[in-house]
C-alpha positions in Angstrom: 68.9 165.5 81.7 68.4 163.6 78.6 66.7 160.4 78.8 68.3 157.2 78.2 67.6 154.9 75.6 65.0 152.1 76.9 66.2 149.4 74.5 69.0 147.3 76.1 70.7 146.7 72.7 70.7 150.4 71.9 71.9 151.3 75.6 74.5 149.0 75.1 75.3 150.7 71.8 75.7 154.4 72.9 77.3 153.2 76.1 80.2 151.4 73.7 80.2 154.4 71.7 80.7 156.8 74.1 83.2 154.7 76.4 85.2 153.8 73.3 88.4 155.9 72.6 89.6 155.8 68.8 93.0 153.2 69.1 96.1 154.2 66.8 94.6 151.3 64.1 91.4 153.2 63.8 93.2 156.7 63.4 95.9 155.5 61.0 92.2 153.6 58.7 90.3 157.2 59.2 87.9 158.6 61.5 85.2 157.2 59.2 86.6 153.7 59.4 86.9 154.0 63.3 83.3 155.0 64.0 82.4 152.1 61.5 84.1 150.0 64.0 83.0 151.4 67.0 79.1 150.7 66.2 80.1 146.9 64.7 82.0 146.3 67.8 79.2 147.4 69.8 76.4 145.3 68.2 78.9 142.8 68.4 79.1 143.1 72.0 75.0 143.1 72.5 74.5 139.9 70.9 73.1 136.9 72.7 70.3 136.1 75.6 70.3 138.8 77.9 72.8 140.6 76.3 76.2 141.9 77.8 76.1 145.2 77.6 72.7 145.6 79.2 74.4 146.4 82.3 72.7 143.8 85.2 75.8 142.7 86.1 77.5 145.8 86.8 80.3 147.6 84.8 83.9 147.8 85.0 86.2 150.8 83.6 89.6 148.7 82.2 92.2 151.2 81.3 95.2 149.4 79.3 97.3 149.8 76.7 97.4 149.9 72.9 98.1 146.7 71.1 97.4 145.1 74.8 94.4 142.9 74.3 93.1 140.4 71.5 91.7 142.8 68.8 89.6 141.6 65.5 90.1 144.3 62.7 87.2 143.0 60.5 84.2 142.7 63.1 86.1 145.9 65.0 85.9 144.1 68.6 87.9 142.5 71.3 86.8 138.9 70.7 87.8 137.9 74.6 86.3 140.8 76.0 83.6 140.6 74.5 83.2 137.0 75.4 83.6 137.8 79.3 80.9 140.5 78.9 78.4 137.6 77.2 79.4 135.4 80.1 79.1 137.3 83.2 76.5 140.5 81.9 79.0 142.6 83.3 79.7 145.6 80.8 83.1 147.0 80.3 84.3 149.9 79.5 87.8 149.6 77.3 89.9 152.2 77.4 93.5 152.4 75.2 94.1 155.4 77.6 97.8 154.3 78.9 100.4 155.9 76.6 103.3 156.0 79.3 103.2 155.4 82.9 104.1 159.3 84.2 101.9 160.6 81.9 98.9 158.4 82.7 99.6 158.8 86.4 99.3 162.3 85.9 95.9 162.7 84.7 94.4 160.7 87.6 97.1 162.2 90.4 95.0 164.6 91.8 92.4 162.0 92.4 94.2 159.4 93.5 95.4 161.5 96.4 91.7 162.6 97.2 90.5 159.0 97.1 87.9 160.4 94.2 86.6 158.2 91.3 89.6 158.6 88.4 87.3 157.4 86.0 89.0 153.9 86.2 87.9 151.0 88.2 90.8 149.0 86.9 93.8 149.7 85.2 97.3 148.1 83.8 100.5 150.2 84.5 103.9 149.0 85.1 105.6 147.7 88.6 107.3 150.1 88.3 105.3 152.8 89.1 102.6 150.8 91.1 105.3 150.4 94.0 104.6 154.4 94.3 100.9 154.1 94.3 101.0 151.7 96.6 103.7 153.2 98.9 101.1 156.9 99.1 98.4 153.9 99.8 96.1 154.7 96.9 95.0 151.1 95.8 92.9 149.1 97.0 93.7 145.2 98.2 92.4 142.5 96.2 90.7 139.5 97.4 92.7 136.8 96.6 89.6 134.2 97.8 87.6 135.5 94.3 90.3 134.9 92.2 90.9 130.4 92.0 92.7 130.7 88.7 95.3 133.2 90.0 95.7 131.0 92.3 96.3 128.1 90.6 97.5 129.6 87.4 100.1 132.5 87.8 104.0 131.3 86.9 106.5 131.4 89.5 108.6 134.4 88.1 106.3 136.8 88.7 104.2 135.4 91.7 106.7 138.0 94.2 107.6 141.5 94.0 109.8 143.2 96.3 107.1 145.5 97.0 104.2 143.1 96.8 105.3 139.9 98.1 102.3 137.8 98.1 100.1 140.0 94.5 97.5 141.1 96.9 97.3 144.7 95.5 98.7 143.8 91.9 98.1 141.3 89.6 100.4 140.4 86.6 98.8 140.8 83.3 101.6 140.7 80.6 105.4 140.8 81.1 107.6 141.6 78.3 110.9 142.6 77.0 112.5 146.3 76.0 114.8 145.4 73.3 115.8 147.2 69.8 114.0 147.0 66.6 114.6 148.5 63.1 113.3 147.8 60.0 114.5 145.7 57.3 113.8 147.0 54.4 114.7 151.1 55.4 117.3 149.8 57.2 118.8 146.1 56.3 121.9 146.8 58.4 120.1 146.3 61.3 121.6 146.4 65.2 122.5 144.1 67.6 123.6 146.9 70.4 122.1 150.2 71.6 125.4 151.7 70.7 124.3 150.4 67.0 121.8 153.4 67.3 124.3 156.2 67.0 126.1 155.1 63.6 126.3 158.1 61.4 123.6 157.1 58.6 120.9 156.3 61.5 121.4 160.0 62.2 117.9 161.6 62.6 116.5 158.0 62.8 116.0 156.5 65.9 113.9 157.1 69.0 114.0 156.2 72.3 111.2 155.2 75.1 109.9 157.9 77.4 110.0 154.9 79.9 113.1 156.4 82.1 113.4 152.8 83.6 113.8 150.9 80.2 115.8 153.9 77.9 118.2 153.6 80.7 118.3 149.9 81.7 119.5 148.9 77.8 122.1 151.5 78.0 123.3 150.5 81.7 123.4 146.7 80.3 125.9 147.7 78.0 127.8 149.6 79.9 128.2 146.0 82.1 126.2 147.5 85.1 123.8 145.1 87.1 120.8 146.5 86.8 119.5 143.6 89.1 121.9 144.8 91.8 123.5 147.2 93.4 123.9 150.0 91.6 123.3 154.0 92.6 123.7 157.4 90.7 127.2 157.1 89.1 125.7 154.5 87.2 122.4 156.3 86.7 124.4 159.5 85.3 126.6 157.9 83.2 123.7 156.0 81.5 121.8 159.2 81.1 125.1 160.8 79.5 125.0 158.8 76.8 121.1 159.7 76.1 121.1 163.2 76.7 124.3 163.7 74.2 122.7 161.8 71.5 119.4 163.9 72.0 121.1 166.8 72.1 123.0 165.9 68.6 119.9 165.2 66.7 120.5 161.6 66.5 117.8 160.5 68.7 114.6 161.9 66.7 111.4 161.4 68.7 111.0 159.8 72.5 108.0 158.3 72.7 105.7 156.5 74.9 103.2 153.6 73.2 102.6 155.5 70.3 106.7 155.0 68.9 104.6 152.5 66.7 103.4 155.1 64.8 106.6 156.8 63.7 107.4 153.1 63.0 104.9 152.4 60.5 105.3 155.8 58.8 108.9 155.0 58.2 110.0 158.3 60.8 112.0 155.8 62.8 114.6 153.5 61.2 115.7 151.7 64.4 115.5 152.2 67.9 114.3 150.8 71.7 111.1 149.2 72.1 108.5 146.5 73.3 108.6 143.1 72.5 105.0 142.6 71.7 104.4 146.1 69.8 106.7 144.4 67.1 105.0 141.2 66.5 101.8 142.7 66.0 102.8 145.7 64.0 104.6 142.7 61.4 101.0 140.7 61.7 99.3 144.0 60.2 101.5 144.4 57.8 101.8 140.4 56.3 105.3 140.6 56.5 108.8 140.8 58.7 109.2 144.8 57.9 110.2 145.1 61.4 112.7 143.4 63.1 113.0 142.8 67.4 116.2 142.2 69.0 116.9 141.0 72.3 120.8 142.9 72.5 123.9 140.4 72.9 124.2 142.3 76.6 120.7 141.7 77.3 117.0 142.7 77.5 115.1 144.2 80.2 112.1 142.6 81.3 109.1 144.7 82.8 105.6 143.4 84.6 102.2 145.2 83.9 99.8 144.3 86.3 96.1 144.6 87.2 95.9 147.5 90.0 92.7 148.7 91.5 92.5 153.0 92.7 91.1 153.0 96.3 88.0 154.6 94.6 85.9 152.2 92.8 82.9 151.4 92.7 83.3 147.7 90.8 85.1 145.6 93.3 83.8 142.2 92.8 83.5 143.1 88.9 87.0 143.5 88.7 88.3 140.3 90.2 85.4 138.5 87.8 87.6 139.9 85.0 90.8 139.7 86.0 90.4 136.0 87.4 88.8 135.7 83.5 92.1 136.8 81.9 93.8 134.1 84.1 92.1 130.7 82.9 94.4 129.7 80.5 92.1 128.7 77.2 91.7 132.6 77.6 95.2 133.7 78.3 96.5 131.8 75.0 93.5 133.6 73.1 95.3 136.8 74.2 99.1 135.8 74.4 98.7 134.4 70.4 97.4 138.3 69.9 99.8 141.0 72.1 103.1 138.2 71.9 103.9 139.1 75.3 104.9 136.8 78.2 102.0 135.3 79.5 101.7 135.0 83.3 99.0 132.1 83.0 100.8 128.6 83.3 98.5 126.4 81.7 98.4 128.8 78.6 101.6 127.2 76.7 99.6 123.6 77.0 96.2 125.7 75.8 97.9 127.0 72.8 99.8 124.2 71.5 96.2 122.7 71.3 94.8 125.7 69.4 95.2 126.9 65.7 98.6 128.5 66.6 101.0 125.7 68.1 104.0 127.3 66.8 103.6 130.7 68.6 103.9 127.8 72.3 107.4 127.7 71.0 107.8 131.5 70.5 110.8 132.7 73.2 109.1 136.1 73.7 106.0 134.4 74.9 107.4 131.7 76.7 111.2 132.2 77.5 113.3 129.7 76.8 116.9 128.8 78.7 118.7 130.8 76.0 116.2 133.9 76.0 116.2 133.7 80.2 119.8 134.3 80.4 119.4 137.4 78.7 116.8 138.8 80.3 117.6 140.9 83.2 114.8 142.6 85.7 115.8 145.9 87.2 116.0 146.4 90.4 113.0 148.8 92.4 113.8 152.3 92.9 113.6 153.9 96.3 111.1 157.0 96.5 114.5 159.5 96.3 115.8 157.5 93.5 112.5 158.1 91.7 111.9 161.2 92.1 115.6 162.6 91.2 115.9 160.0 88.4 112.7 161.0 86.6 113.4 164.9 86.8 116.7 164.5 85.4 115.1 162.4 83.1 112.5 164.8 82.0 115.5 167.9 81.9 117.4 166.1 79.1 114.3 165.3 77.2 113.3 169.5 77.5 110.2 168.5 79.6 
């Protein structure tokens, strides 16, 4: 074995280093760029008395997704991350490892089902697919005792699930919308409905999510369905009609998980389904509106990411130090004003209207207003058969 460095700061260095995977920002700046980042983040990170990284108070594996958490491009760090490790001398491990749901679930099944380590003491995937974690019993329950600003702090909408009445094995951490987007310059026309998508000169240009629930959802909305009620295969099929015959044609060019942002920003995609927040932060980058988000006249879906702990971890109390972190709400406005996502913090619309960035405590896709609400629709859980049929006919259209 090799021995480990005996100087906390450099510890705390190669332990960043070697934790850190190189996010879509870093690749699309250069490898060279992204190591520079790496090391500033990480001396970043060690500064201060008794230094976060030097691992006293434990450390916590956070996997998440890109764009998902307060990033500053010039000192290369997460500004409230790094502020928690400072706090608490609890390390953390960041890891911009979720892509999609299925295919992060994937990599970690295997464990999962043997109760082993996954690598992950904490990670973020949708409702969605926690319900089937949690239904094969492979989370662990959270202490709701250790966690007073959940308590006091989380917003009525998403305090129940049907699978999770009372959040003791998940945790909200963002919500957002899956709308349309295109950009305005390539594409000036712009959309108002998915069936927008299949006009002839958007042939070749358009992409869809590899998100089963929310490619379908936008396409059921317009097809009048309640996705919030009772609906079954007929309307399933007829939803997944539409997208298999416009992948088939060539109109649909990619289906992507997270990374649709990148065929965005190289000008692949001209319009198309995506994330609320991805939008927001891809027209912060680039100084301008270049891209445009649209909540369609028949409605948006809305989805929940939440905080969800794998049976095997070895970080317990760690974890609910940082997630109950994330829920004071000077710290969730620090984040919201980043990612543009709904916030599940209450007190965070009164915290940012007192920070440098009132006007974003007015934004609708932060914190819905009447207008926005009525055009937001949650679909309903699948059952385990539903599931399970959907997502292989899902997969067969998409040649998977």
């Amino acid at each position: 074995m090799h021995p480990q460095p005996a100087d906390p700061v450099v510890r705390a260095l190669v332990h960043r280093i070697r934790s850190a995977r190189l996010s879509r920002r870093q690749l699309l700046t250069g490898a060279a760029a992204g190591a520079a980042g790496i090391g500033a983040g990480a001396l970043a990170g060690c500064a201060g008395s008794g230094g976060p990284g030097d691992g006293s108070g434990g450390t916590v594996r956070w996997a998440n997704w890109t764009y998902y958490l307060d990033y500053d491009e010039d000192a290369g760090t997460w500004p409230s991350l790094d502020a928690f490790m400072e706090r608490t001398n609890i390390d953390v491990e960041y890891f911009e490892d979720i892509d999609d749901n299925k295919t992060f679930v994937a990599k970690i099944k295997d464990q999962l089902a043997l109760e082993q380590d996954t690598g992950y003491d904490v990670f973020v995937p949708s409702d969605t697919t926690t319900v089937r974690l949690l239904e094969q019993e492979q989370l662990t329950k959270f202490d709701r005792s250790l966690l007073p600003h959940v308590d006091g702090e989380m917003i009525d909408i998403v305090q129940h699930a049907s699978f999770d009445p009372d959040r003791d094995w998940t945790i909200p951490y963002q919500a957002g919308l899956t709308g349309l987007v295109y950009n305005t310059q390539l594409y000036p026309a712009g959309v108002r409905e998915v069936s927008d998508l299949w006009r002839p000169e958007l042939a070749g240009k358009v992409n869809l999510l590899t998100e089963q629930d929310d490619t379908l959802a936008l396409i059921m909305l317009e097809q009048g369905v309640d996705i919030e009620g009772d609906w079954g295969d007929d309307e399933f099929a007829a939803a997944l009609e539409v997208a298999e015959r416009q992948i088939s044609s060539g109109q649909v060019a990619t289906v992507r998980g997270n990374s649709y942002t990148q065929d965005l920003e190289q000008g692949i995609i001209w319009a198309g389904m995506c994330w609320s927040g991805d939008i927001a932060i891809l027209n912060e980058e680039a100084g301008e509106e270049v891209w445009k988000f649209v909540v369609p006249d028949s409605g948006a879906s809305v989805f929940t990411d939440s905080f969800a702990m794998p049976t095997a971890t070895a970080a317990f109390e760690q974890v609910h130090a940082l997630v109950d972190y994330y829920y004071e709400p000077e710290v969730a406005a620090q984040v919201a004003a980043y990612v543009q996502y709904v916030t599940p913090v209450a007190g965070a619309r009164d915290a940012m209207a007192a920070s440098g960035t009132p006007e974003l405590a007015e934004n609708p896709l932060i914190f819905p207003d009447e207008e926005m609400s009525a055009r937001i629709f949650d679909m309903r859980a699948l059952t385990a058969r539903e599931d399970n049929e959907y997502s292989q006919a899902y997969q067969r259209i998409l040649g998977n």
